[in-house]
MARLOLUM-687800 format. One record per residue (C-alpha): x, y, z; chain. Coordinates in steps of 0.02 Angstrom, whole numbers, plus 50000, padded with zeros to 5 digits. Layout:
BEGIN
PT       X       Y       Z   rovex
PT       X       Y       Z       A
...
END
This chain:
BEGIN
PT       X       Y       Z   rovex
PT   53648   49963   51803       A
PT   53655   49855   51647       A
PT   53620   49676   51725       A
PT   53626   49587   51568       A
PT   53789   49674   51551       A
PT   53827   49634   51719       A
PT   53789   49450   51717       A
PT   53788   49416   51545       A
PT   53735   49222   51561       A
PT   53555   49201   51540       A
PT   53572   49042   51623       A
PT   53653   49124   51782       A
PT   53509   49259   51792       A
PT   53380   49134   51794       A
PT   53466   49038   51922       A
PT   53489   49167   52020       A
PT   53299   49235   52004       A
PT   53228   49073   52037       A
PT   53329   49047   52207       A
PT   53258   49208   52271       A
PT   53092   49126   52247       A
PT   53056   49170   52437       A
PT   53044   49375   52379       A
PT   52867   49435   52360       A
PT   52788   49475   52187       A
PT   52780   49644   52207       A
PT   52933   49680   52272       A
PT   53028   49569   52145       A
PT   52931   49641   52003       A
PT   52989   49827   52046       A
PT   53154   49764   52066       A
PT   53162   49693   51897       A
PT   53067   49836   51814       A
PT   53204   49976   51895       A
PT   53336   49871   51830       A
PT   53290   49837   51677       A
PT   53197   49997   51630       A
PT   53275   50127   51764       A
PT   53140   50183   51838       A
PT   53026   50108   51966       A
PT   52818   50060   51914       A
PT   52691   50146   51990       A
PT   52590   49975   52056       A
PT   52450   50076   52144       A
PT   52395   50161   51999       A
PT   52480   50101   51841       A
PT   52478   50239   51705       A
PT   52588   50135   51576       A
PT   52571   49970   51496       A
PT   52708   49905   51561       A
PT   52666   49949   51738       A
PT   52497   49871   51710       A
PT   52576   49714   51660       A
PT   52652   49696   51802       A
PT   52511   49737   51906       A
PT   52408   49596   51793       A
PT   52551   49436   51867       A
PT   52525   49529   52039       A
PT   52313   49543   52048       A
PT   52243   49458   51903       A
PT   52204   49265   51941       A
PT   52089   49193   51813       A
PT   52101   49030   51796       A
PT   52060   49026   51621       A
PT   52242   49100   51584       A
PT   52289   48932   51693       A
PT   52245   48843   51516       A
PT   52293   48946   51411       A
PT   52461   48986   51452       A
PT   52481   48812   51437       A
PT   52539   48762   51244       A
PT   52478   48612   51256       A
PT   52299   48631   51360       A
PT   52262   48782   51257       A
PT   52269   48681   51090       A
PT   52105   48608   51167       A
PT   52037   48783   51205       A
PT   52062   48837   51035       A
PT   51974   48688   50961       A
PT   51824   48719   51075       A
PT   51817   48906   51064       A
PT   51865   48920   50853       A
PT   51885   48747   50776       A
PT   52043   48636   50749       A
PT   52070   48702   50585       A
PT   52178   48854   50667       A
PT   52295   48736   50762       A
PT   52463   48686   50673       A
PT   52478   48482   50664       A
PT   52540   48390   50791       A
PT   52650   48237   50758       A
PT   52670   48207   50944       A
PT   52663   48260   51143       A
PT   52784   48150   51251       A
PT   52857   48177   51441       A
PT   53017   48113   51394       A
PT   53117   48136   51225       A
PT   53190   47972   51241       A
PT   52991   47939   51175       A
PT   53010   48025   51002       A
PT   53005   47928   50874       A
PT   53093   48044   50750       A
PT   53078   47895   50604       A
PT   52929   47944   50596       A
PT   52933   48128   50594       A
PT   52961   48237   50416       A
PT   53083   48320   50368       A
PT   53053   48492   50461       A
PT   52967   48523   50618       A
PT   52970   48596   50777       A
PT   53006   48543   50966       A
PT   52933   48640   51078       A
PT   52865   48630   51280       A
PT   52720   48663   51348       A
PT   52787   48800   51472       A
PT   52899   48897   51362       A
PT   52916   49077   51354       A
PT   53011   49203   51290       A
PT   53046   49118   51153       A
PT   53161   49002   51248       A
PT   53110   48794   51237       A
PT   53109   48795   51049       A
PT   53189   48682   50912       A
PT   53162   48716   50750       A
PT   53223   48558   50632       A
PT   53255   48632   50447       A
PT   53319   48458   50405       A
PT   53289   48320   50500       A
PT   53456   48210   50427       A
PT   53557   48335   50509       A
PT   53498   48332   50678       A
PT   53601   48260   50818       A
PT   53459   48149   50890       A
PT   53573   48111   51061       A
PT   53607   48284   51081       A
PT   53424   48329   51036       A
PT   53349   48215   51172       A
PT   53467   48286   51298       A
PT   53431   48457   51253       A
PT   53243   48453   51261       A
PT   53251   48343   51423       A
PT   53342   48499   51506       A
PT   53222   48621   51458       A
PT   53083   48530   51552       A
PT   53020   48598   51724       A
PT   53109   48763   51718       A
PT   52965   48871   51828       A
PT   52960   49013   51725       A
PT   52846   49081   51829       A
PT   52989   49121   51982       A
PT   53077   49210   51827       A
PT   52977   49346   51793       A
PT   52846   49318   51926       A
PT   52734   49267   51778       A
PT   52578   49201   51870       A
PT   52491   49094   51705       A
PT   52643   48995   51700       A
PT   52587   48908   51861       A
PT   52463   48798   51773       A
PT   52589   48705   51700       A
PT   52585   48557   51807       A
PT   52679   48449   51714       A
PT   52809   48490   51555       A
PT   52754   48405   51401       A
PT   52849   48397   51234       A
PT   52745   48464   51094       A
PT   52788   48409   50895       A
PT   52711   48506   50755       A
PT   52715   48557   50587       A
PT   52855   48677   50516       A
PT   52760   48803   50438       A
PT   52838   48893   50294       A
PT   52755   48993   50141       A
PT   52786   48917   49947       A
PT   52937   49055   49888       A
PT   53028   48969   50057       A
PT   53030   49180   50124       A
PT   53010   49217   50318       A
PT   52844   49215   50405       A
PT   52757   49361   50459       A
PT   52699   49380   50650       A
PT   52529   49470   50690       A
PT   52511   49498   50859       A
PT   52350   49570   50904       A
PT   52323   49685   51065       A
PT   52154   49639   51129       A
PT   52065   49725   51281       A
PT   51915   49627   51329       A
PT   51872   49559   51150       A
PT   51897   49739   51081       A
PT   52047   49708   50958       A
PT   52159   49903   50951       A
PT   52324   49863   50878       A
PT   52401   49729   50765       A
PT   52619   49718   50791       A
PT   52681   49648   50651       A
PT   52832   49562   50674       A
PT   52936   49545   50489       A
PT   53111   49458   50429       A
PT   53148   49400   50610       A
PT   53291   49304   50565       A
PT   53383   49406   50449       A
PT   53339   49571   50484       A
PT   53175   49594   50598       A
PT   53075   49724   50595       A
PT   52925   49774   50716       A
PT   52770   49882   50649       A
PT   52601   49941   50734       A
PT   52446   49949   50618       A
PT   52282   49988   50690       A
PT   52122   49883   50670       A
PT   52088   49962   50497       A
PT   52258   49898   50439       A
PT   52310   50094   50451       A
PT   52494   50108   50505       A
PT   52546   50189   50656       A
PT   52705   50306   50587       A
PT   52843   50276   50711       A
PT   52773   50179   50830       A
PT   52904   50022   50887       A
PT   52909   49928   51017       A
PT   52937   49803   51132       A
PT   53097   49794   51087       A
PT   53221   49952   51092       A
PT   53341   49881   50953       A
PT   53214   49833   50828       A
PT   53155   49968   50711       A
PT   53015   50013   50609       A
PT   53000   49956   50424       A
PT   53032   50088   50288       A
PT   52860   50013   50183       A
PT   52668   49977   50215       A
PT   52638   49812   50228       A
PT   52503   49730   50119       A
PT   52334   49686   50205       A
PT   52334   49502   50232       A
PT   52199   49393   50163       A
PT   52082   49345   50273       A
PT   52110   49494   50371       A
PT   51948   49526   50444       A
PT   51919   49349   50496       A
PT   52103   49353   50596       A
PT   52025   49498   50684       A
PT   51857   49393   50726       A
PT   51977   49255   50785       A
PT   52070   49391   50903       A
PT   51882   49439   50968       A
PT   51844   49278   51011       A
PT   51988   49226   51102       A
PT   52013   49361   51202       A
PT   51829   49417   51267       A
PT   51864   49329   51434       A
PT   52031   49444   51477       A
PT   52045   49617   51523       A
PT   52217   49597   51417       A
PT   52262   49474   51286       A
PT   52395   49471   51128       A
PT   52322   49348   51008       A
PT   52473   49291   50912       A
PT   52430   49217   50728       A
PT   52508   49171   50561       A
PT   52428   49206   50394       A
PT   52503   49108   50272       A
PT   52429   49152   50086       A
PT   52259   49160   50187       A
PT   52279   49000   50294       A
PT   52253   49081   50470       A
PT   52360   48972   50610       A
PT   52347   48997   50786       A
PT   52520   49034   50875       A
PT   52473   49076   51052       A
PT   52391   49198   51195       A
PT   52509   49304   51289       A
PT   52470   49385   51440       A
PT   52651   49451   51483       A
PT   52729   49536   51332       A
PT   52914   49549   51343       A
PT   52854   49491   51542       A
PT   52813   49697   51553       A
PT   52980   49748   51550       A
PT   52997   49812   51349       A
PT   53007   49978   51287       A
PT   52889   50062   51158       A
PT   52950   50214   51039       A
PT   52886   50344   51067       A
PT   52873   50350   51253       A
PT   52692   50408   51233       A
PT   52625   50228   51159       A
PT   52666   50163   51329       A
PT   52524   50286   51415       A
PT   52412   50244   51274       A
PT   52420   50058   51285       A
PT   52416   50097   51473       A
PT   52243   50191   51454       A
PT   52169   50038   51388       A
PT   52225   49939   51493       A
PT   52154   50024   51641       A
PT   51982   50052   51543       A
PT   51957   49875   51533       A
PT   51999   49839   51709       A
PT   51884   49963   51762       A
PT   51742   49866   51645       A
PT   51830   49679   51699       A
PT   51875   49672   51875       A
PT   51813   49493   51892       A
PT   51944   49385   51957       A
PT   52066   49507   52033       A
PT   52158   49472   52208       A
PT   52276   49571   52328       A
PT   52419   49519   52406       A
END
């Protein structure tokens, strides 16, 4: 069963998963996982990534990942733990968008909330004297208080108390070309893999380079549709320091994907994910799974601070 195929409204699903709220975590997380990956996790003793992920909203309740979950509390956390001079600008935070004073805004920037996920809650204004500021307002005002956490069962979401509207800056690189993504796998402050996320909007492509900046051959994931690239991607500048960064911010979590942007050696923070692709992606080959998995349960076995049963 295909249940995007089935109900192919993302809308509808999320309605649907958030009025079976009453279902236990455990059981709605297997349910999810056997639909979406046909097969059922092994939540006693996870072997794969993607079983451990689930086992992380399930068990794992620091309340550190309360904050930082959070886009708009963790822009304090990063100040605090690495400076503000990783953090993109921000022109604004509001409750409402009826607030916004988009006079005042430039040209480009983006809209985002504080409890997005998944890439949903996002606005990204290319030009600012074509954007329908009516339809704006009531578009962002919708997004607000969606409980992502009753959609995948994604535990950090419930810090977000309250949904705030975030403004920053629309980062872009001189030659106008797409950004890059580095997404850095982190297990307790030990940084193992760097996905590299290129062309997203045209024609993306996903790659896995290990801490050296060595390429993994092959090696794709979370998404099945993506592929690798055919070429070996430069070493940023600054590289080593991006990797400090991803040590910092991720020594207080068993499991952490520091997400950055490097552009021409300016190092911006984009955020800390806990949940990648909520657990439910799929990694080429098969095998990267288990190896991310082994990791995982290594630093569990060296972190087991702050884990629950239910």
């Amino acid at each position: 069963m295909n249940i995007k195929k089935l109900i192919s409204s993302q809308r509808i699903r999320h309605k649907i998963l958030k009025c079976l709220f009453w279902v236990p975590d455990k059981v709605m997380v297997s349910i999810q996982y056997w639909l979406i990956l046909k097969r059922l996790p092994n939540l006693k003793n996870p072997k794969r990534f993607t079983e451990w992920i689930q086992w992380y909203k399930i068990h794992y309740r620091n309340p550190l990942i309360l904050i930082c979950a959070d886009k708009s509390s963790v822009r304090t956390f990063i100040s605090e733990t690495i400076g503000t001079q990783y953090l993109t600008k921000l022109y604004g935070e509001y409750i409402d968008a009826s607030e916004i004073k988009f006079n005042n805004l430039p040209s480009k920037f983006v809209i985002k909330t504080s409890d997005g996920g998944n890439g949903d809650n996002i606005l990204i204004c290319h030009d600012k004297s074509k954007l329908k500021i009516k339809e704006t307002i009531s578009l962002i005002n919708r997004w607000r208080g969606k409980k992502i956490e009753l959609i995948g069962r994604e535990w950090a979401y419930k810090g977000c108390k309250q949904s705030k509207i975030l403004i920053e800056e629309y980062l872009e690189k001189e030659d106008k070309s797409e950004l890059e993504d580095y997404k850095f796998f982190c297990f307790n402050g030990d940084v193992k893999y760097c996905q590299l996320i290129s062309n997203r909007f045209t024609d993306e492509k996903i790659d896995f380079y290990n801490v050296n900046w060595e390429k993994l051959e092959g090696v794709v994931g979370l998404n099945p549709i993506v592929q690798n690239s055919n070429i070996n991607h430069p070493r940023p500048k600054n590289y080593e320091q991006m990797v400090e960064i991803a040590k910092t911010l991720s020594q207080s979590f068993p499991f952490v994907r520091v997400d950055m942007y490097n552009i021409n050696g300016r190092i911006v923070f984009g955020e800390l994910t806990f949940y990648p692709s909520s657990g439910y992606g799929r990694f080429k080959p098969d095998s990267f799974d288990f190896e991310l998995g082994s990791l995982f349960a290594n630093s569990i076995a060296n972190n087991n601070q702050f884990i629950t049963s239910k």
